[in-house]
N, C-alpha and C positions, 0 to 999 in steps of 0.2 A: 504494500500500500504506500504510495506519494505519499509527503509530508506537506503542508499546505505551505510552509517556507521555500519549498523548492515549487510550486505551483504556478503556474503564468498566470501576469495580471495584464487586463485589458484597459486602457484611458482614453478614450475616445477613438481614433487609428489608430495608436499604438498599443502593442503587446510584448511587457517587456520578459522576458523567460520567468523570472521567479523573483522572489520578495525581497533578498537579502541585496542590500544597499547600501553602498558608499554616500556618505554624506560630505558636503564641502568640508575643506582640509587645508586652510591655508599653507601654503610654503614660504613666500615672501622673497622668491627667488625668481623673479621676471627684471629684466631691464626694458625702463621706457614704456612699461607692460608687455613687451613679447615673453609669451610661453615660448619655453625653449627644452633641451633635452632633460633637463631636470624633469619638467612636467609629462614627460611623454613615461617617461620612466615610472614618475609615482602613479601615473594613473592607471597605465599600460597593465602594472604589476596587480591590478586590484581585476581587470578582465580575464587575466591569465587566471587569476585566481577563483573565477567563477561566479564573483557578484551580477547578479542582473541589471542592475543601475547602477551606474557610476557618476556621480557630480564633480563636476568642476569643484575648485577652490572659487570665493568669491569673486567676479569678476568687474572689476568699474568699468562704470558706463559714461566716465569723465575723469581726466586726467587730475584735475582736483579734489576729484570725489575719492582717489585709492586713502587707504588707512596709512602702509608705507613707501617708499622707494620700491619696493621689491612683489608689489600686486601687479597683476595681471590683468590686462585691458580689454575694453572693444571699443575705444572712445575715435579709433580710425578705421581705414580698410586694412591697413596693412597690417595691422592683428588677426585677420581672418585668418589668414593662410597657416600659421603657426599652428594654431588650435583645430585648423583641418587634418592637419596632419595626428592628434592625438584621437579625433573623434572617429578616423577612418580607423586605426591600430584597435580601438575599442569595439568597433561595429565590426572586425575581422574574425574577434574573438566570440564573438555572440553575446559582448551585450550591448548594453545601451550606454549614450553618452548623455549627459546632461548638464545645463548648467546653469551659477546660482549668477543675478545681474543686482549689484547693489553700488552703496553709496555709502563712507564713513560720516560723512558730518560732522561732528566738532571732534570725534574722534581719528581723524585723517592728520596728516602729516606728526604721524609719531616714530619711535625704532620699533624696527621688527623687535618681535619678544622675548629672542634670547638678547638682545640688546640691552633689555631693561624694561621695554615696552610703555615706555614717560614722550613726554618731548624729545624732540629731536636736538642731539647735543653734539658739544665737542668733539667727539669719536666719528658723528655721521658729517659733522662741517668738514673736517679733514678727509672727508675721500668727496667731496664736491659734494654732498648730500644735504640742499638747504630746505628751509621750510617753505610752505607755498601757503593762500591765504583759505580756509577754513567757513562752512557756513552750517548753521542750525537753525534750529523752530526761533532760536531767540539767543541774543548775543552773552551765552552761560556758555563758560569752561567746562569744560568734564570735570577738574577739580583743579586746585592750586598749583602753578606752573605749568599751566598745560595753556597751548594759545586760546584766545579770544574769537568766538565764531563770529562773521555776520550772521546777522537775522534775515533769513529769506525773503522777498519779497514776492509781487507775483510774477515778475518778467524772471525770477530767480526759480523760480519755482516749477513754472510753462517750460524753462529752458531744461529742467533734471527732467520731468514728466516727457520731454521730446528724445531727449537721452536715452531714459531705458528703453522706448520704446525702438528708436535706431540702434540700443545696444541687442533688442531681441531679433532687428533683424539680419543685423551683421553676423549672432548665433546660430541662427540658420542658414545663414552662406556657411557658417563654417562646421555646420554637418551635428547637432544636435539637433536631438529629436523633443526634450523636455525642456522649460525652464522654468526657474524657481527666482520670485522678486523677495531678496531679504529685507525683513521687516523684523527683526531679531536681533539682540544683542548688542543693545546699546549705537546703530548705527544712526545714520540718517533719517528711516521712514520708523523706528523704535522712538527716536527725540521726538516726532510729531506725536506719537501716542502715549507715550508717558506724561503723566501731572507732572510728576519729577520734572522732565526739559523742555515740555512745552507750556508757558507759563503767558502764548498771546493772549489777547483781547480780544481779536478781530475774526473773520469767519474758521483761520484753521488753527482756531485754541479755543481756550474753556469748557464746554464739556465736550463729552464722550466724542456728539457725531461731529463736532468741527476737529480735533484733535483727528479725527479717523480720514477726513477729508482728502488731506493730502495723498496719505497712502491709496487709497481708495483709485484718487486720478491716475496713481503709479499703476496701481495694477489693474485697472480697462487699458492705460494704455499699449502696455504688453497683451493680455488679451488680446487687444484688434491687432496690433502688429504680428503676431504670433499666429502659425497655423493655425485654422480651424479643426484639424483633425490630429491636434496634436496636444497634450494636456500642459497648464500650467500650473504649479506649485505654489504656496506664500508660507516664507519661513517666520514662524514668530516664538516670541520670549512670550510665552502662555502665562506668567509671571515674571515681573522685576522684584522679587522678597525684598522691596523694599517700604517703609511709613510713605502713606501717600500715593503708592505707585499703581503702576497698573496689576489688574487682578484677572483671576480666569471667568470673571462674570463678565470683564473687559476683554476678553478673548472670545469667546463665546458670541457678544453683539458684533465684534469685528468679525469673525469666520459668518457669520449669519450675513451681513453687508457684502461678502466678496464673493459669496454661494453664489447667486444671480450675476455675479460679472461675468462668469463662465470658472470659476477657480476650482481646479478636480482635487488636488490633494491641498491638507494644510500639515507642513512639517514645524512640531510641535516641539520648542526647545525652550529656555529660560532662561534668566540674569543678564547681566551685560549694560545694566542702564547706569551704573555707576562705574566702570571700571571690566576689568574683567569677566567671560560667561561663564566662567568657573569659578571667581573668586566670590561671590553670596553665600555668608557662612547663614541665612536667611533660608535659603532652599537647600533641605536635608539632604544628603548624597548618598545613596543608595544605589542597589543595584536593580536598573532601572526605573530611577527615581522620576524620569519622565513618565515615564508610560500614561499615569491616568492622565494626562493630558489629552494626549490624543484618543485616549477611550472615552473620555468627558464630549470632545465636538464629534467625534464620529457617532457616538448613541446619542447625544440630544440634537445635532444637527442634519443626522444623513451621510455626513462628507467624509469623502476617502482622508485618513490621516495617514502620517509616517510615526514613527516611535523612535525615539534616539535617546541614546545617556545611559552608561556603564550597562549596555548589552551585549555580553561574554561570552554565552554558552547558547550550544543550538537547541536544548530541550528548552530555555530560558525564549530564546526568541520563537519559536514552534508556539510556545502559550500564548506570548502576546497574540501571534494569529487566532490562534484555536478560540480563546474566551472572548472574541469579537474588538480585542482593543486599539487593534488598528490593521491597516493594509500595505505597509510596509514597515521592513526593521531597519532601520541603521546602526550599522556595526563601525564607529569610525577608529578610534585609537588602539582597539582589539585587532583590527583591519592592520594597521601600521605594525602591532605588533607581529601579528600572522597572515599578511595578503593572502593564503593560501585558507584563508578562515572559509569562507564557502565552502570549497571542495570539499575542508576535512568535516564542516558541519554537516553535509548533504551524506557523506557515509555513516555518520552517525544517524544519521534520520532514517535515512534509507542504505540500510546495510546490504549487501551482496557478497558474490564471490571476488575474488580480486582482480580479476577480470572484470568484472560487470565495473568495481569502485574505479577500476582507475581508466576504463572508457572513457571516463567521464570528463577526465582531465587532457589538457591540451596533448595533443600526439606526440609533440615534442618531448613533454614530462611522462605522459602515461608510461609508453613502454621500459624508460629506466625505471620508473618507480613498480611497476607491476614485478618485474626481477627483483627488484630491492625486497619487498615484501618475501618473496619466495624463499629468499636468502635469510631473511631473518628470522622467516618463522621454522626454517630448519635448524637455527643455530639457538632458538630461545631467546628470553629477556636481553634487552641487549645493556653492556655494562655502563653504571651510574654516571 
């Protein structure tokens, strides 16, 4: 009997083989924004590996909009071709490529994370690394020493909203079949939704549905730009565990408002509105501490979710399917640990001979690994 984690999912025209899912993974290793062979490598290895979907890392859809030097663009043409080349290697191996189209906002021009992940300093001036100018819902820092955003206006606003939507179609020159507008973690279209940093007056602040506004324009506008027979995702922080922030009853009226734009999945994630999406000692960290998120808007709204956050093991993500809590799993930093996480999950779900397990894997691996087996299970445990 199939395992529903190994089972094909249908989103309008597309069918992508099975559940298990690569979620975006920044690298921070693009110049000028071209993906280069770093990227073909990291994501290459997540197809090899057997995931059915694979995301991009976040991609800007404006040159001031990246978080650091080292993001990955579609703000020209000449970004296509790069990223052609990763979505072809991905659709060779059977699966699917995909990818996420955002904007930092007052969180943009910082160091990449092993850097310190603060303001851009001393270390990034001396290799030509300077800052650029920053905009948000409203002229608020992220926190102390960090630049000063502009405040949006509406020619500021029409000009990001024209953006994603030229940045969804440059994604489909460049050979993806999904895309995902983040709204998550403390970025751009997150500052519009939180109390926390959206703190206008005027149509897109004060309550719920002006704070929602913005993003809302963000995501019809990819909608229309974006096939019709091809689905689109919205990533969000289901909670900021922060006093005052947004809540999942505030996730809930926004997944309800983006249901009628056409939006098939919502990838259901957390924190980020002050700082890091990990750093919220506010939202308890467990194994699988997301999940009811996405089991909360998939059972009270209808809508396909995603599940992400410390998902390890394949009987672990099997249940998320099984108990209805959503319609895909993302496996990301398990994935880095083990690209080869599919494969070996999918013989654990679905055991066979060793022949039938390692068919399954690219022809290249299978036939060494299927002797490998052979060899070992004549020789026993093998030594610590």
């Amino acid at each position: 009997m199939g395992s529903l984690l190994f089972s094909p999912l249908t989103l309008r025209g597309l069918t992508i083989p099975n559940r298990a899912t690569i979620p975006p993974l920044c690298q921070y290793s693009a110049h000028e924004g071209m993906a280069n062979d770093w990227h073909i490598v990291q994501l290459g290895r997540f197809a090899v590996g057997g995931f059915g979907l694979v995301f991009s890392e976040v991609v800007s859809v404006l040159r001031e909009g990246r978080i650091t030097h080292g993001d990955v663009g579609l703000w020209n043409d000449d970004q296509v071709a790069p990223l052609k080349r990763i979505t072809d290697f991905i659709k060779a191996q059977g699966s699917v490529p995909a990818i996420q189209l955002g904007h930092a906002g007052r969180k943009g021009s910082m160091q990449r994370p092993w850097e310190g992940n603060g303001p851009l300093g001393p270390d990034q001036f001396a290799k030509g690394e300077t800052t650029w100018d920053i905009v948000s819902a409203v002229a608020k820092p992220l926190a102390e020493g960090h630049l000063t955003p502009a405040g949006l206006d509406a020619a500021g606003m029409a000009r990001i909203v024209e953006a994603f939507a030229t940045g969804a179609r440059r994604a489909r020159a460049a050979g993806f079949e999904a895309v995902e507008v983040h709204c998550a973690h403390g970025y751009l279209l997150h500052q519009f939704l939180s109390p926390i940093s959206n703190t206008r007056n005027d149509a897109y602040g004060g309550d719920l549905a002006g704070r929602m506004r913005f993003p809302l324009d963000v995501i019809r506008a990819v909608r229309e730009a974006w096939p019709e027979d091809r689905p689109v995702f919205v990533r969000i922080s289901a909670v900021d565990g922060a006093d005052g922030g947004w809540t999942m009853e505030d996730s809930l009226a926004f997944a309800a408002a983006m249901k009628p734009l056409g939006v098939d999945v919502v990838d259901c994630s957390s924190g980020g509105i002050g700082g890091s999406a990990t750093g919220s000692k506010r939202i308890p960290r467990g194994y699988g501490f997301q999940v009811p998120y996405a089991a909360q808007i998939r059972r009270d709204l209808g809508l396909a979710t995603m599940a992400v956050g410390l998902i390890i093991g394949p009987h672990q993500a099997e249940a998320v399917l099984a108990e209805g809590e959503a319609d895909l799993v993302a496996v990301g930093r398990e994935a880095m640990n083990n690209p080869n996480w599919a494969l070996m999950a999918r013989a654990v779900l679905e055991p066979g001979t060793t022949e039938e397990v390692f068919s399954r894997w690219p022809a290249q691996h299978g036939w060494w690994m299927e002797k490998r087996a052979a060899v070992m299970e004549a020789l026993g445990a093998p030594p610590a």
